[in-house]
The first five atom37 places (N, CA, C, CB, O) and aatype in JSON, in Angstrom:
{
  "aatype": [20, 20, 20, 20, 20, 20, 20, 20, 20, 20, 20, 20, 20, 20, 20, 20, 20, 20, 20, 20, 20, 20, 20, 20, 20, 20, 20, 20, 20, 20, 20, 20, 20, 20, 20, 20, 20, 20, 20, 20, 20, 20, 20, 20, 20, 20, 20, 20, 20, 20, 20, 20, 20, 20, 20, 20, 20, 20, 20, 20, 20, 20, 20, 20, 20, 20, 20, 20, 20, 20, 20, 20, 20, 20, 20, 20, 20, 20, 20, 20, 20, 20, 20, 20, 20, 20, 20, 20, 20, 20, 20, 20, 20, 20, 20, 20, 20, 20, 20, 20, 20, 20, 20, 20, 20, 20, 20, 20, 20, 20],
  "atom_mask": [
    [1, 1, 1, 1, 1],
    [1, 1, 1, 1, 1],
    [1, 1, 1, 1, 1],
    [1, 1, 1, 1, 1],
    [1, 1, 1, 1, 1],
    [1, 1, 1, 1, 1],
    [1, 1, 1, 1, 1],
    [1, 1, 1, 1, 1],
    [1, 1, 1, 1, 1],
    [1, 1, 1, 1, 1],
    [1, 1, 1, 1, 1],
    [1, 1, 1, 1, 1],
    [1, 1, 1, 1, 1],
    [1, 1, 1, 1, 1],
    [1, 1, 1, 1, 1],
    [1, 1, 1, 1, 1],
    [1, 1, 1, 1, 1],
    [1, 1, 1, 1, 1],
    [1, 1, 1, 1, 1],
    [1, 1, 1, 1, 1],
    [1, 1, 1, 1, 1],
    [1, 1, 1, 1, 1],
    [1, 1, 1, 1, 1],
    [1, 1, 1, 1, 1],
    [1, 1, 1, 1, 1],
    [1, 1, 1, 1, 1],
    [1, 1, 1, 1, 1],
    [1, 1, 1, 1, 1],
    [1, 1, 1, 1, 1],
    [1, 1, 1, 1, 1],
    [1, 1, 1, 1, 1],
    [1, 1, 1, 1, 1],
    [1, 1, 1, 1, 1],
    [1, 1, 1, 1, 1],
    [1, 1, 1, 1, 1],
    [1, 1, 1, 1, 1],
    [1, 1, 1, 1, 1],
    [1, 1, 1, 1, 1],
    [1, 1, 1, 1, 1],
    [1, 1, 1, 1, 1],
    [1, 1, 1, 1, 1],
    [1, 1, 1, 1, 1],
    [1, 1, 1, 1, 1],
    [1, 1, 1, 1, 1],
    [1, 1, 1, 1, 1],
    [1, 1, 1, 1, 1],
    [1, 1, 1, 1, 1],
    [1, 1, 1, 1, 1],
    [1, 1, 1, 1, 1],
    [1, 1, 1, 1, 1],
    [1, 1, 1, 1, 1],
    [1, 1, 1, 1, 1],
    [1, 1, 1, 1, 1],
    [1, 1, 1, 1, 1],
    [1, 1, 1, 1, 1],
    [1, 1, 1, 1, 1],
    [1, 1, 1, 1, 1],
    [1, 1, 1, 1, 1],
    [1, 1, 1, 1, 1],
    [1, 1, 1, 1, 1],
    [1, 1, 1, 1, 1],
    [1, 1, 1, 1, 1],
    [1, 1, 1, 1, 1],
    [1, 1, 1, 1, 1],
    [1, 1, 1, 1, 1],
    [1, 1, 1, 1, 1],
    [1, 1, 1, 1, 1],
    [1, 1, 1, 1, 1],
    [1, 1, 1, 1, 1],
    [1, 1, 1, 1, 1],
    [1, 1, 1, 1, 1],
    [1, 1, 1, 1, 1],
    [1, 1, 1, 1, 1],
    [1, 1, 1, 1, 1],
    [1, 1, 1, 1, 1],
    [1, 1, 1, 1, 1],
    [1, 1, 1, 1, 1],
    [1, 1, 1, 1, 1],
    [1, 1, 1, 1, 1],
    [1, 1, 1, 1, 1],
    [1, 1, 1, 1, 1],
    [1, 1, 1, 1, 1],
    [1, 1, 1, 1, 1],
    [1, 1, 1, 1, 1],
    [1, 1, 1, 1, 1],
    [1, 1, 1, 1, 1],
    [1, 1, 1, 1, 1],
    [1, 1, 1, 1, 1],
    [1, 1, 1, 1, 1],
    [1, 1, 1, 1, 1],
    [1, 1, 1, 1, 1],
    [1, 1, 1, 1, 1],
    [1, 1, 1, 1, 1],
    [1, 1, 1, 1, 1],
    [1, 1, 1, 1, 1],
    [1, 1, 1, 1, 1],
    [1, 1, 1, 1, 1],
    [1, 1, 1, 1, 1],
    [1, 1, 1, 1, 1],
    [1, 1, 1, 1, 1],
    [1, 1, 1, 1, 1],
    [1, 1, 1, 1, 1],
    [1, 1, 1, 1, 1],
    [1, 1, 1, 1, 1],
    [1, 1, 1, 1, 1],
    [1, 1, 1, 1, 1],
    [1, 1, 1, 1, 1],
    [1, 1, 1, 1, 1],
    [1, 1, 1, 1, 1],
    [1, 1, 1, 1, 1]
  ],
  "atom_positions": [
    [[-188.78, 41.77, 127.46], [-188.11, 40.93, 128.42], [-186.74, 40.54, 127.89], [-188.94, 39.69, 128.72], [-186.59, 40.5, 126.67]],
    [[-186.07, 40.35, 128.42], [-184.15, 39.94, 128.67], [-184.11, 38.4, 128.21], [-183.41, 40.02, 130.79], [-184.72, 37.55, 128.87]],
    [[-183.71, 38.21, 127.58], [-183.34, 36.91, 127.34], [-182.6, 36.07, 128.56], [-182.47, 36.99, 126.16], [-181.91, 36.72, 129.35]],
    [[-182.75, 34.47, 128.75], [-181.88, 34.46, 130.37], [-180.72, 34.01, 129.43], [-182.45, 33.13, 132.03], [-180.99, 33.88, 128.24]],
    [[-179.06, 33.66, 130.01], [-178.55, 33.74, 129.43], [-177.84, 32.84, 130.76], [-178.41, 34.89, 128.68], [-177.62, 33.24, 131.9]],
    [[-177.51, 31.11, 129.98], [-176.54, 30.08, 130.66], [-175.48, 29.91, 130.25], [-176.87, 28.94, 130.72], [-175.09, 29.37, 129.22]],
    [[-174.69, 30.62, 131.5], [-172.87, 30.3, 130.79], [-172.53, 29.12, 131.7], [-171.37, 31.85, 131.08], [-172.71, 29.02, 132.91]],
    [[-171.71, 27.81, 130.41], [-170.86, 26.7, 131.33], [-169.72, 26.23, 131.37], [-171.21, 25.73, 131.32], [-169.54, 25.49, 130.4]],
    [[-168.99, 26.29, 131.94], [-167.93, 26.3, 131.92], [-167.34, 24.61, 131.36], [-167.64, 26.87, 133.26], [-167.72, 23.52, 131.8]],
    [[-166.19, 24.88, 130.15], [-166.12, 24.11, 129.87], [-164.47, 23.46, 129.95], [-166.83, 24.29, 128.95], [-163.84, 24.48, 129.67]],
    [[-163.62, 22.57, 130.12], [-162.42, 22.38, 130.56], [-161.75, 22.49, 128.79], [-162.26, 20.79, 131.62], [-161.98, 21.7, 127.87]],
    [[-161.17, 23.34, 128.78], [-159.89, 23.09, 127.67], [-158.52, 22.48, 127.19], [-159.58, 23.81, 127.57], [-158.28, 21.65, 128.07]],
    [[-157.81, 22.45, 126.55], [-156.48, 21.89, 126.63], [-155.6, 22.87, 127.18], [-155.98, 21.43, 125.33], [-155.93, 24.05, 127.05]],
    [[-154.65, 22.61, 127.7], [-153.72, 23.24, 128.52], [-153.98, 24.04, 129.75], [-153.11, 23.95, 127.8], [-153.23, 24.94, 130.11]],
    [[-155.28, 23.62, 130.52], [-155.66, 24.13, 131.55], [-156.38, 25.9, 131.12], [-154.29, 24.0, 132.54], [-156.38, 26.84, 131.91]],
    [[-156.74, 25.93, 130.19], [-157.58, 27.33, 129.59], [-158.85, 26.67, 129.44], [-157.02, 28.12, 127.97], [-159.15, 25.5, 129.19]],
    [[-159.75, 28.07, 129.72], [-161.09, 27.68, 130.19], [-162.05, 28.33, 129.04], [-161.41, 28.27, 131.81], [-161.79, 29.44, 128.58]],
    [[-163.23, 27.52, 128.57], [-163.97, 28.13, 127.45], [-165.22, 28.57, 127.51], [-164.03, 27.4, 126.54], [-165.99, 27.68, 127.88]],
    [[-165.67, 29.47, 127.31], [-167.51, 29.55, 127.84], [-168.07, 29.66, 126.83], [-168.16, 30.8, 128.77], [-167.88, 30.51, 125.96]],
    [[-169.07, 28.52, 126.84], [-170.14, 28.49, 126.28], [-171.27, 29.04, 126.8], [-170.3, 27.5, 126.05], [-171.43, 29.13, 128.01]],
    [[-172.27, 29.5, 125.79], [-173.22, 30.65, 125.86], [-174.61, 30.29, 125.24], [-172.6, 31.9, 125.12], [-174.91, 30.53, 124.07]],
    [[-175.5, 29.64, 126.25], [-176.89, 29.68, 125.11], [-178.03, 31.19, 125.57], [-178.08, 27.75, 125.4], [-178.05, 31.89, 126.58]],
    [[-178.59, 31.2, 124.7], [-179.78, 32.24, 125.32], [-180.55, 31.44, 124.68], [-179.94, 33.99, 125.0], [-180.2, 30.64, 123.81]],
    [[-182.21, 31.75, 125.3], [-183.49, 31.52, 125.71], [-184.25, 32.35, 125.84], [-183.59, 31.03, 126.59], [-184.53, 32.9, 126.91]],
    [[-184.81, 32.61, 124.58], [-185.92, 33.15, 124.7], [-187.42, 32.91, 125.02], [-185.86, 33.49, 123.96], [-187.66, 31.71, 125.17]],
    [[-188.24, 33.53, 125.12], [-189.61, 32.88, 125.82], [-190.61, 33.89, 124.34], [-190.0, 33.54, 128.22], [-190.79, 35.09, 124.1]],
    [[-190.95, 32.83, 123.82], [-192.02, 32.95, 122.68], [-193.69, 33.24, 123.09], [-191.94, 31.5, 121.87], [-194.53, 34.0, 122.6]],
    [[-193.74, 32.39, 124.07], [-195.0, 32.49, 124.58], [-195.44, 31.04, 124.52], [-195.9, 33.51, 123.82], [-196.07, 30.53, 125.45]],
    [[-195.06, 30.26, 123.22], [-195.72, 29.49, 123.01], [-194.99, 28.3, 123.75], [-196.01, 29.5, 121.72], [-193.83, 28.25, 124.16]],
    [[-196.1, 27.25, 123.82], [-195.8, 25.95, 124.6], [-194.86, 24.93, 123.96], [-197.1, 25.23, 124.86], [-194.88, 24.64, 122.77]],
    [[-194.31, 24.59, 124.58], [-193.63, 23.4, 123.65], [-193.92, 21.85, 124.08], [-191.94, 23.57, 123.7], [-194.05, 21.48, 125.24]],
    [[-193.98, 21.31, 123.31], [-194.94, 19.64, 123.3], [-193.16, 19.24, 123.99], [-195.77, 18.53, 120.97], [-192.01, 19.64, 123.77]],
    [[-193.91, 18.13, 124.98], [-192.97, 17.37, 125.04], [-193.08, 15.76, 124.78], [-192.54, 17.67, 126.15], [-193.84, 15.11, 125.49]],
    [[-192.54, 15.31, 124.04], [-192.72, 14.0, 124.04], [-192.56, 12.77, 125.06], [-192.12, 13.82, 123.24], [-191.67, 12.62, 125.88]],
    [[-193.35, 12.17, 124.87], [-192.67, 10.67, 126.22], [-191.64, 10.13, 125.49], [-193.9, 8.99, 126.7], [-191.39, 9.93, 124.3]],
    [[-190.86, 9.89, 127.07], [-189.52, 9.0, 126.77], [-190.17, 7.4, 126.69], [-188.17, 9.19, 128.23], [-190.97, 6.88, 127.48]],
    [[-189.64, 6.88, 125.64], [-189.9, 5.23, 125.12], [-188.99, 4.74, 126.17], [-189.36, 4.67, 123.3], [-187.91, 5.22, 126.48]],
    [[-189.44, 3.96, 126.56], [-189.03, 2.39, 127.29], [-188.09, 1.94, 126.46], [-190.26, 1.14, 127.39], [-188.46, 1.8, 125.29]],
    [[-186.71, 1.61, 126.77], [-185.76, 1.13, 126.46], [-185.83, -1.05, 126.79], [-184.71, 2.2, 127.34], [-185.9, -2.19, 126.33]],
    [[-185.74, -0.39, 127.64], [-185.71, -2.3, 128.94], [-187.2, -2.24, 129.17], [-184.58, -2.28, 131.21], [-188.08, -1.42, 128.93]],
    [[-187.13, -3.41, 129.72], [-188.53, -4.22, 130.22], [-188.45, -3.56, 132.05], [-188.31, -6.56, 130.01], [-187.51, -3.13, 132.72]],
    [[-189.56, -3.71, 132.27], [-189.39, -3.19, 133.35], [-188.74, -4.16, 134.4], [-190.57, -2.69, 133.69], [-188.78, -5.34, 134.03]],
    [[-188.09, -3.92, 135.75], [-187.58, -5.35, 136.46], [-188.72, -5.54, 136.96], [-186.33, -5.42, 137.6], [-189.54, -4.63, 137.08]],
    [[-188.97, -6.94, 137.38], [-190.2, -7.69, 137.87], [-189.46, -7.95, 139.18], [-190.79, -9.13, 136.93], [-188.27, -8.27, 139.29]],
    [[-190.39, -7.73, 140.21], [-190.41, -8.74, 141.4], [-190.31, -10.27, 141.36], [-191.56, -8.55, 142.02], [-191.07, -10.84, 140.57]],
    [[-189.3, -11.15, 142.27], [-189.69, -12.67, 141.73], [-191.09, -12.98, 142.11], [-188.71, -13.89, 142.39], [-191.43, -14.09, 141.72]],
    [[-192.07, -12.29, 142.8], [-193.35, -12.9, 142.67], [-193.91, -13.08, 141.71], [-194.12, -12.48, 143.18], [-194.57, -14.1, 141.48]],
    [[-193.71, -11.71, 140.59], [-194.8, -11.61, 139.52], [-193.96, -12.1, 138.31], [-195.48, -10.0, 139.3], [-194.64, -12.48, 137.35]],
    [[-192.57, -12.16, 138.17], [-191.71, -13.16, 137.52], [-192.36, -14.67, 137.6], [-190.24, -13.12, 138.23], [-192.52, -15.19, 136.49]],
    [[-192.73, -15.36, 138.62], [-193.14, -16.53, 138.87], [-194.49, -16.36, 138.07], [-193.17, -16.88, 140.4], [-194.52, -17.11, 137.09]],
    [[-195.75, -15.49, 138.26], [-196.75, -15.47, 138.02], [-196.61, -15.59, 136.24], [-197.36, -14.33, 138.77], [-197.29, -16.39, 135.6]],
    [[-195.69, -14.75, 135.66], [-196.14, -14.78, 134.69], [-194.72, -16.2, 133.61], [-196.38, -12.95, 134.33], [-194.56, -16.31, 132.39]],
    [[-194.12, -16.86, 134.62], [-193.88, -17.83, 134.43], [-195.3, -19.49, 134.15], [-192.97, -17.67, 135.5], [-195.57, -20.31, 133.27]],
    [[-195.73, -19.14, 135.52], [-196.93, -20.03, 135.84], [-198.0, -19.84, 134.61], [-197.63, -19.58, 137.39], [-198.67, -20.72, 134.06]],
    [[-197.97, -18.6, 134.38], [-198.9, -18.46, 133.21], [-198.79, -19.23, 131.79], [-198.86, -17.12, 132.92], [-199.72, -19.81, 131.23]],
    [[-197.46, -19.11, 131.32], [-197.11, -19.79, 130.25], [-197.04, -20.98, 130.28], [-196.21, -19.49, 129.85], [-197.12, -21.55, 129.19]],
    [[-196.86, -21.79, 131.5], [-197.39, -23.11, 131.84], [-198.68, -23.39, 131.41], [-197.37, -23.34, 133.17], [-198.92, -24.11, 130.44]],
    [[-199.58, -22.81, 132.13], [-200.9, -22.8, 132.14], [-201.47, -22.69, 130.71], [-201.33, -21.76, 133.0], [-202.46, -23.32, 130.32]],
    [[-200.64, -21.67, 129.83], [-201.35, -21.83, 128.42], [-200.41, -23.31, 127.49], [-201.12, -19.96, 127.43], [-200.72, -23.78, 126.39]],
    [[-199.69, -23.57, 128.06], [-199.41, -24.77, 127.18], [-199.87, -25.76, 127.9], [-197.99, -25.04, 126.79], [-199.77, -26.8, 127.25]],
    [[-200.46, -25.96, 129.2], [-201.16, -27.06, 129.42], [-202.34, -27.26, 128.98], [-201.22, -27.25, 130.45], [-202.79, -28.39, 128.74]],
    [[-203.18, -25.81, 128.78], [-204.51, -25.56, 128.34], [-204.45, -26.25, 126.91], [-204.91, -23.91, 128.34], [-205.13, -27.27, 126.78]],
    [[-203.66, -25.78, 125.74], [-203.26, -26.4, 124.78], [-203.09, -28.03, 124.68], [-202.25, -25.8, 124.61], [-203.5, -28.56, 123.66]],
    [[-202.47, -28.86, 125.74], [-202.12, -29.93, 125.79], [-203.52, -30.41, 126.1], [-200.99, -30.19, 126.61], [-203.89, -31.41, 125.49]],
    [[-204.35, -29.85, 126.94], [-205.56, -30.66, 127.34], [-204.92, -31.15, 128.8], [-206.02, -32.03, 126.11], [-205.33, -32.15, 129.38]],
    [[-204.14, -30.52, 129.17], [-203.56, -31.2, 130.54], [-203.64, -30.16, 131.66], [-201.91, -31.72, 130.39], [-203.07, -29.07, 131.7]],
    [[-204.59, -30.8, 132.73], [-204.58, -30.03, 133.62], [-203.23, -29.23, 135.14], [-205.56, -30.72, 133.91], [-203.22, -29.57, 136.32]],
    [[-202.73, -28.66, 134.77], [-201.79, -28.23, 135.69], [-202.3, -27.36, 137.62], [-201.0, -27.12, 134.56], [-202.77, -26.3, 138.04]],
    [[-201.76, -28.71, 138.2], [-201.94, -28.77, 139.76], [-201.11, -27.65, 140.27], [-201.45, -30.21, 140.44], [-200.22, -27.33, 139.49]],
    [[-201.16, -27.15, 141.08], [-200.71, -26.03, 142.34], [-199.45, -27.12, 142.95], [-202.32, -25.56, 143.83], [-198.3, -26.71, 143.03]],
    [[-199.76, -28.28, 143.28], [-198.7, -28.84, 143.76], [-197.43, -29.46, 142.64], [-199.33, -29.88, 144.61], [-196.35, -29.87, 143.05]],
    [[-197.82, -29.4, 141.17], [-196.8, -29.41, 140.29], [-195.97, -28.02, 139.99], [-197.39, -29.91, 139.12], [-194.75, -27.87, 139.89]],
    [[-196.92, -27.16, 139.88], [-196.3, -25.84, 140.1], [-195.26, -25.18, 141.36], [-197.39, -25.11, 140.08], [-194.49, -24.27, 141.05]],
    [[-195.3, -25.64, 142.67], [-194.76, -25.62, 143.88], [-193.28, -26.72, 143.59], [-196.02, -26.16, 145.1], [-192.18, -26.58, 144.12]],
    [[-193.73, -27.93, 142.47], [-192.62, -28.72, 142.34], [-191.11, -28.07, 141.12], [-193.42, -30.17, 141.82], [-189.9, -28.11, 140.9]],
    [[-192.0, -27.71, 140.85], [-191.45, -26.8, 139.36], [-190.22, -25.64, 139.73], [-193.01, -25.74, 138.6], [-189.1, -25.6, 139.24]],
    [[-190.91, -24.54, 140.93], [-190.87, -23.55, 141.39], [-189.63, -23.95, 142.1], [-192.03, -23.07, 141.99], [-188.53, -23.45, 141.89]],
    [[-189.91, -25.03, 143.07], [-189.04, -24.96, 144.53], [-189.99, -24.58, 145.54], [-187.74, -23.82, 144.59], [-189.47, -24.4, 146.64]],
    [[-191.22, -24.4, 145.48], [-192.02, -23.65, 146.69], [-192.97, -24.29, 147.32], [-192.7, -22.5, 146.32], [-193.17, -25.46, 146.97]],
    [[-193.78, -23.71, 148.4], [-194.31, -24.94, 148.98], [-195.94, -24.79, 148.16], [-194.28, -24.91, 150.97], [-196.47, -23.9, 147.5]],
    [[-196.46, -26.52, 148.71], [-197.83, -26.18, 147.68], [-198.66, -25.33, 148.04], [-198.74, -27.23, 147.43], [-199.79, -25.18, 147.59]],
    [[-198.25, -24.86, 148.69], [-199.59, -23.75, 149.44], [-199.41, -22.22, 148.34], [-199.05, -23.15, 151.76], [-200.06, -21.37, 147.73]],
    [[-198.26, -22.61, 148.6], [-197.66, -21.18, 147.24], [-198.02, -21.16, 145.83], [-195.96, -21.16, 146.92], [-198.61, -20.31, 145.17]],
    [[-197.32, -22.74, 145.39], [-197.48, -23.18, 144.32], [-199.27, -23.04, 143.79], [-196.83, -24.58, 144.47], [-199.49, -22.92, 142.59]],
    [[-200.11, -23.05, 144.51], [-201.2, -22.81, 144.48], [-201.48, -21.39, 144.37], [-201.68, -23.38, 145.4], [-202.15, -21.03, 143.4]],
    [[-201.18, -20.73, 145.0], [-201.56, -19.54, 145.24], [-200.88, -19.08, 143.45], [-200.84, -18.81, 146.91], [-201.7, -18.56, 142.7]],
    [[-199.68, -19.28, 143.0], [-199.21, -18.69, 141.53], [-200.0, -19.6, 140.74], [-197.46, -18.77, 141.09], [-199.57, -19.52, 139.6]],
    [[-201.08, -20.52, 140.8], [-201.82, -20.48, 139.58], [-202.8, -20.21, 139.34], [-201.9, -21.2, 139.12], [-203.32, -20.35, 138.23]],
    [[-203.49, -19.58, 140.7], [-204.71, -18.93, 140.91], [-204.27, -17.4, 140.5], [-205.3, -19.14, 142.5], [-204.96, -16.84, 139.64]],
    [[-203.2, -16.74, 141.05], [-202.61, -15.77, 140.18], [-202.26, -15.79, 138.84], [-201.7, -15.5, 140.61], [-202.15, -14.74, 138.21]],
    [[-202.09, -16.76, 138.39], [-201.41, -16.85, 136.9], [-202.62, -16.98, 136.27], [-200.29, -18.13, 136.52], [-202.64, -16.52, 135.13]],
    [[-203.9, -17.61, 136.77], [-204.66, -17.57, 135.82], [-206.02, -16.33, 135.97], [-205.05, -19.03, 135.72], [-206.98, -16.26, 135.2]],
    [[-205.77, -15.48, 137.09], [-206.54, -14.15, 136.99], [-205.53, -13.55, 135.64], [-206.51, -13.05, 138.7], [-205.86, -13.34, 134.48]],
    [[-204.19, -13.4, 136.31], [-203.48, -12.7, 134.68], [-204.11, -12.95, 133.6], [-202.08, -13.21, 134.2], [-204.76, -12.1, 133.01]],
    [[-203.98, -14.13, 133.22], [-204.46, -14.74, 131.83], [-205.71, -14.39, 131.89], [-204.32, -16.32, 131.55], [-206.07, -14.14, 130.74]],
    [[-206.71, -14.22, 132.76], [-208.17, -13.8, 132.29], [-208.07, -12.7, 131.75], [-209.21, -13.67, 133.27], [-208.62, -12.48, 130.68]],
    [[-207.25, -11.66, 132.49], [-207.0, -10.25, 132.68], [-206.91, -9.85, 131.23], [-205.67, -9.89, 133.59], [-207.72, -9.18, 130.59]],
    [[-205.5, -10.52, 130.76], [-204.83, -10.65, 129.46], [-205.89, -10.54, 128.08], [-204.06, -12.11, 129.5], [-206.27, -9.63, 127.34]],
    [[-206.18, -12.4, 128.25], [-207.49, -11.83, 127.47], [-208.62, -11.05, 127.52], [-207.99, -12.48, 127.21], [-209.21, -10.71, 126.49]],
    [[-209.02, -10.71, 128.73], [-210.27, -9.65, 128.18], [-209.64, -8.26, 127.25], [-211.2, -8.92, 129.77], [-210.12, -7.79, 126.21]],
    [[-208.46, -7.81, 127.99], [-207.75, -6.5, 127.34], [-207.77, -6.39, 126.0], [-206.34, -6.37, 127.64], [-208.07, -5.41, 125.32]],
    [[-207.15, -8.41, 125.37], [-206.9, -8.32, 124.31], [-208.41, -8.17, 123.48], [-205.99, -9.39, 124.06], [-208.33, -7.65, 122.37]],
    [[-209.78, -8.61, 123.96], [-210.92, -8.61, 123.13], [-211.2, -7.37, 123.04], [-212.0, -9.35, 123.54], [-211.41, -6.97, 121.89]],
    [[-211.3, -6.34, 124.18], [-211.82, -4.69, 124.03], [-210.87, -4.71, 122.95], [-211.58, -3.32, 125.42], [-211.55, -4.43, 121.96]],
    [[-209.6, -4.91, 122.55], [-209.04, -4.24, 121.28], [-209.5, -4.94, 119.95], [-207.44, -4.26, 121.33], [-209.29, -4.67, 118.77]],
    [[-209.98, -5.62, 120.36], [-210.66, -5.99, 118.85], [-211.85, -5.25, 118.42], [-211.14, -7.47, 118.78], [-212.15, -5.18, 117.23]],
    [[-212.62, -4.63, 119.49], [-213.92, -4.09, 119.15], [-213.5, -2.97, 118.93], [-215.04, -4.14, 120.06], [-212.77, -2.32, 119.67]],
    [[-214.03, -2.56, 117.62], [-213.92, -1.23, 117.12], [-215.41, -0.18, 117.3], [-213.5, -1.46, 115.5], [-216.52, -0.67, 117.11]],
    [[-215.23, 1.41, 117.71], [-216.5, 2.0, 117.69], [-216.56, 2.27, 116.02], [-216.62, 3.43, 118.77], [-215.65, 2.33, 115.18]],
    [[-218.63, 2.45, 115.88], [-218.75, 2.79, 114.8], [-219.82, 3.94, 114.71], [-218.95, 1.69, 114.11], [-220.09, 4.45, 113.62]]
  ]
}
């Protein structure tokens, strides 16, 4: 088989033109590709921005021994209590969520 062969054109000084030349051959064999790493955080929606705002509330109130209301959260927010409710019933499925994930990683098979 022929090797394929990509010419690109490249801009020079004084309006002269240069070509570059790779070839490619085909080995047979596969080549691994790696995943691209995450640079940034991903963007959040302001819903789930809020949620996992509400959450960190929720663990420093848990800490304090102080119970945190839906209608303090709605005060906090700007939102109404119906909402404000609704992000700590969300915030605290997260946090269940959170920790169970984090216990499966503690259990090791043997």
């Amino acid at each position: 088989m022929a090797p394929d062969v990509l010419t690109d054109t490249v801009s020079a000084p004084a309006g002269e033109t240069e070509h570059w030349e790779a070839t490619v051959t085909d080995t047979g064999a596969a080549a691994a590709r790696l995943p691209e790493q995450q640079t940034e955080e991903p963007v959040l929606d302001p819903v789930h921005q809020q949620i996992l705002t509400v959450a960190a509330w929720l663990t420093e109130a848990e800490e304090t021994g102080v119970k945190l209301t839906g209608a303090e959260v709605a005060r906090r927010l700007g939102v109404s209590p119906k909402t404000g409710q609704r992000r700590v019933i969300d915030a605290g499925l997260h946090l269940t969520e959170q920790r169970r994930q984090q216990g499966r990683a503690l259990l090791r098979s043997v």
